[in-house]
N, C-alpha and C positions, 0 to 999 in steps of 0.2 A: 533596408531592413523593414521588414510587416510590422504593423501593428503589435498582433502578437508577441512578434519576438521581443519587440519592444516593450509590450507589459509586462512577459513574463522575465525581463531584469529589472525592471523598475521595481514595480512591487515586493520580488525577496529583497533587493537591492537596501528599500526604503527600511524595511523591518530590522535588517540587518545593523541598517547605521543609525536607527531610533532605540533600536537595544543599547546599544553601548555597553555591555556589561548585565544589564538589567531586565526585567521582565521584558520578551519578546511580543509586540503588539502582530494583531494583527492589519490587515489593507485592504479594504473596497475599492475595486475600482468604477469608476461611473464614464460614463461617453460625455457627458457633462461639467461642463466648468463650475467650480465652486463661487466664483464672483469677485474675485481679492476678498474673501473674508479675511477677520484677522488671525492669523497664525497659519495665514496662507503662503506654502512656500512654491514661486514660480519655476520653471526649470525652461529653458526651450534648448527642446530637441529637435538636431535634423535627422532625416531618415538617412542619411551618411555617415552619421556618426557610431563608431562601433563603438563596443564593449568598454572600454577604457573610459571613450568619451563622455559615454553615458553615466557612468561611475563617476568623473569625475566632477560632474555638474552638478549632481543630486548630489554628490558629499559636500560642496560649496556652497550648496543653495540650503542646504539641511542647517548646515551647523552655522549658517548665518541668523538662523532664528532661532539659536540656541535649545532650548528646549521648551519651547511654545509652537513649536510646530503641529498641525493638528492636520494639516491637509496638505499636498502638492499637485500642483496644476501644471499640465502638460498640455500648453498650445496647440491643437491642433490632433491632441490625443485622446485628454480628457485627465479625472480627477484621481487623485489617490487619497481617499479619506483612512486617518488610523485611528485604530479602535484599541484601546490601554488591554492589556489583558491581566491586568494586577487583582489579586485575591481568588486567584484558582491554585486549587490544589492539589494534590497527587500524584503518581509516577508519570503520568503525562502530561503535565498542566502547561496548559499554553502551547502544545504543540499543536499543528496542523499535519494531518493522518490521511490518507487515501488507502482506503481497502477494496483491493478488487473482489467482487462475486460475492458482492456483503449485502443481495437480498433477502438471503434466507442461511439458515442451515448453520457451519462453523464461521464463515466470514461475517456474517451479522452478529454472532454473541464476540465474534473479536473487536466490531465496531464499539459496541455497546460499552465491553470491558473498557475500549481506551475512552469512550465518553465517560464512564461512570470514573474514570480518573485523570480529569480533567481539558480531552484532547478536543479540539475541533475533529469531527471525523466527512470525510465526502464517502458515502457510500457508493461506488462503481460497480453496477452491473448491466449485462445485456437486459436483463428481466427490470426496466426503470419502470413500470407497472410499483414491482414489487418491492424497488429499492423506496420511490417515493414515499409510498405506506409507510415506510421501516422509521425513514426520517423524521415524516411527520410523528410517529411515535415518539423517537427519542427527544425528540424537543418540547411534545408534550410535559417527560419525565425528566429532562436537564434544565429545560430554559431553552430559548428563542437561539436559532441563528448558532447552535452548537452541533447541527447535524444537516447533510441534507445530500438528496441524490442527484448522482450523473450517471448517464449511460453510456457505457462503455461495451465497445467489442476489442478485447486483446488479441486478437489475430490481425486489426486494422489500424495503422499507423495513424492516417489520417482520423479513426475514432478515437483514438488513445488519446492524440495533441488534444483536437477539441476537449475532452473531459479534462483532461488535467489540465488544459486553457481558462474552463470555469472555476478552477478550484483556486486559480491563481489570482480570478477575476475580483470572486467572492473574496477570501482570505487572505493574499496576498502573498502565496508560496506553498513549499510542502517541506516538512518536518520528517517523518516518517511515509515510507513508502510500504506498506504490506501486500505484496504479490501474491494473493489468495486464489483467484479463481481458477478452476480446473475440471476435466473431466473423465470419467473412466468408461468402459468399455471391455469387458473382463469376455476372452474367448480364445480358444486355444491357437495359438499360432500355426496350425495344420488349417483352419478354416476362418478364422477373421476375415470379413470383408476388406480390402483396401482401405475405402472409404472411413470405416473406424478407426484403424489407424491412425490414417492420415489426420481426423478430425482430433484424436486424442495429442497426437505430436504438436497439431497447429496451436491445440491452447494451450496446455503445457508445459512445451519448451517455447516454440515461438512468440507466444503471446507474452511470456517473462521476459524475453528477448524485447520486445516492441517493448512495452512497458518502461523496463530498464533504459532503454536507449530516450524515451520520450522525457523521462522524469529528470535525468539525470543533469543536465543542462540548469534544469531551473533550482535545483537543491543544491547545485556549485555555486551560485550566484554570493550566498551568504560567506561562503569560506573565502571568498576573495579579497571580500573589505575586511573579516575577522578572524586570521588562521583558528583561532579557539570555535567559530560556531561547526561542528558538524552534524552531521543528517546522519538517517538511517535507510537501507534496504532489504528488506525482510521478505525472504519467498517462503510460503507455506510448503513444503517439500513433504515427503512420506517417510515412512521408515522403508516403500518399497524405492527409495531413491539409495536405501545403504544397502540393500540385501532381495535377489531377484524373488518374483513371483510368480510361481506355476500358474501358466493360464491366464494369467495380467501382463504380459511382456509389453503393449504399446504403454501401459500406465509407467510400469517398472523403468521401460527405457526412458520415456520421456523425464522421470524424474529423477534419473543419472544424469541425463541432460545437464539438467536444470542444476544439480551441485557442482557440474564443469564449469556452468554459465557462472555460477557463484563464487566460484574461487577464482574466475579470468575476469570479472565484474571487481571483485576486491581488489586487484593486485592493479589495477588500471584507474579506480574511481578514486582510490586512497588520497590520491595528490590533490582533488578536490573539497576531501572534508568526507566523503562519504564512503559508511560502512555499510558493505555487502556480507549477509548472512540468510543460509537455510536453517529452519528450524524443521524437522524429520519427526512427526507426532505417529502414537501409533494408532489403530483401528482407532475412527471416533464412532462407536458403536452405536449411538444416542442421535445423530443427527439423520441429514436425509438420505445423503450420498451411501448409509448401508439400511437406513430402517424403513426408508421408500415401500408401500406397498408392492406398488408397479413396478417401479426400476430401479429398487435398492439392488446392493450388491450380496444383503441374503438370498431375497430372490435370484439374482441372475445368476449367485453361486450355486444356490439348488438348481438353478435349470440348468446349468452345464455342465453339472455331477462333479465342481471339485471339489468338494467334499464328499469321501466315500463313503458310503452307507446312510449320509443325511436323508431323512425322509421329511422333514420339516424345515419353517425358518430358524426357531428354536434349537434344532438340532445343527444349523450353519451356527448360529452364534456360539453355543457351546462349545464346539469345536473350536474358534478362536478364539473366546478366552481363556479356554486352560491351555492355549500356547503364550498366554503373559504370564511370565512369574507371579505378578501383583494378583493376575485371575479378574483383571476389571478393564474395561476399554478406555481410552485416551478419550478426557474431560478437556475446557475451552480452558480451566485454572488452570491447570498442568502447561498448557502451550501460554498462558500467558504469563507466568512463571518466567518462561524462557524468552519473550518478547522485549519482556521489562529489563532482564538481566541485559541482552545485548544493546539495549536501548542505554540503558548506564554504563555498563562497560566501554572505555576508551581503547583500549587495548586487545581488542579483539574482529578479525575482520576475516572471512571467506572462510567462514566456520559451517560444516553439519551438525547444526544439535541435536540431540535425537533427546526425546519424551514418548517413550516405549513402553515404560512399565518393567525394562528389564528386558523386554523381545528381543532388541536387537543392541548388542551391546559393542563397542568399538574398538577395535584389534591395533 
């Protein structure tokens, strides 16, 4: 077994069986020995040893130092220091959060909301320029060491592991999984390039696809030693994933996909502790992906005339919101509404939610 694989059970592993019951810490891990400090608990791991074995060292070696444990030393591995996560508060306290495409736009005020309610959040994005910035922000306005970025490409398997490899490193697990990042490409399916397509389908569907498959392994880790701990998997979906769109079809299709992915992801990850759910918002009217000078989607709708008779971007906008009942575009509270909810909800798994406004209502 790698490294890796190796850190990424140890670390949920150790949170899991220092919870008990109780506030869930978080896990640093370092390449460096602690020194036998005191409330050093030792483990030795061979790289032969699977799943089980590993499991069953670290719960031997844990609860021999009862609850003075502060750190565990892996020979040959390195350290697992925990860090209490007691007096945080709010819908997400003390979880650990990974958001994809959260440098900018809807996936960064979805970071912000689960920091300002208590979560560790790893911002993931291609754009780590942009995602860094973001972090360094929020930790100006949270406190230290409650935000920070990693780069991610979700079309790449091997960039996926590494980022949710740091996230394990730092914190020692993932709590919540938010599958945010995405892209569109609005042209009428008589003349779309291939290439657009393709590029829409890869991050999309596939890249939820990688995502899913990378994360999924290490957010099982806790449900093994505590049938009660479960995880969450949250994909940002559209409301064009319930209902097609003229002129949008590589968007529309891929985020049909993506509520297949969600209901064969639930009905398969369940026996691990984790719930798979799309949340389906509608127009976010307000962010970049439609109010982009350049490459919003009023522009690109005005440039390929589907809206008829539009002669402005104002005149694209108006046009979609008086097809919401409400007459207002989908806000980050609206979706975080629905975040919270499945995030508490036990009872609920491989669901489309839809936060529409009323656009698109469910048959």
């Amino acid at each position: 077994m790698e490294k890796q694989e190796q850190i990424n059970i140890i670390a949920p592993a150790i949170r899991a069986i220092i919870a008990n019951g109780g506030s869930v810490p978080t896990v640093a891990y370092s390449q460096t020995l602690c020194g036998k400090k005191a409330g050093c608990a030792e483990v030795a791991i061979a790289d032969k040893d699977d799943f089980q074995a590993i499991l069953k060292k670290l719960i031997e070696a844990i609860q021999s130092k009862a609850s003075s444990v502060k750190c565990v030393c892996v020979p040959g591995l390195g350290s697992f220091a925990i860090q209490k996560t007691d007096g945080l508060h709010g819908k997400a306290a003390g979880k650990i959060a990974v958001v994809t495409g959260a440098a900018q736009g809807f996936g960064l005020e979805i970071a912000q909301d689960l920091i300002a309610q208590g979560a560790y959040v790893a911002l993931a994005d291609v754009n780590e320029a942009g995602a860094k910035a973001a972090a360094q922000k929020l930790c100006t306005q949270h406190g230290p060491n409650k935000a920070f970025a990693v780069a991610i490409n979700v079309t790449s398997p091997d960039s996926v592991r590494n980022a949710l490899g740091e996230v394990v490193k730092t914190w020692g697990g993932i709590d919540v999984f938010i599958s945010n990042a995405g892209v569109l490409k609005a042209e009428s399916v008589k003349t779309q390039p291939e290439k657009d397509f393709d590029f829409v389908t890869a991050v999309n569907y596939k890249g939820y696809f990688v995502c899913v498959q990378a994360a999924a392994s290490i957010m099982a880790v806790p449900h093994k030693i505590n049938p009660a701990c479960t995880s969450d998997i949250i994909q940002i979906n559209s409301k064009s994933g319930l209902a097609g769109s003229n002129r949008n079809g590589a968007y529309a299709g891929s985020k049909f996909g993506g509520i297949g992915l969600t209901q064969s992801f639930a009905m398969e990850l369940i026996e691990d502790g984790i719930k798979v759910n799309s949340i389906c918002p509608g127009n976010f009217f307000d962010g970049p992906l439609w109010s982009d000078p350049n490459n919003g989607l009023f522009v690109q709708y005005l440039r390929t005339g589907k809206v008829p008779g539009a002669k402005t971007i104002e005149d694209v906008k108006k046009f979609y919101e008086e097809k919401v009942p409400m007459k207002r575009g989908c806000r980050t509270a609206d979706v975080m509404k629905a975040v919270y909810y499945l995030m508490e909800q036990q009872y609920e798994t491989g669901q489309a939610v839809p936060v529409t406004g009323g656009q698109v209502m469910l048959h």
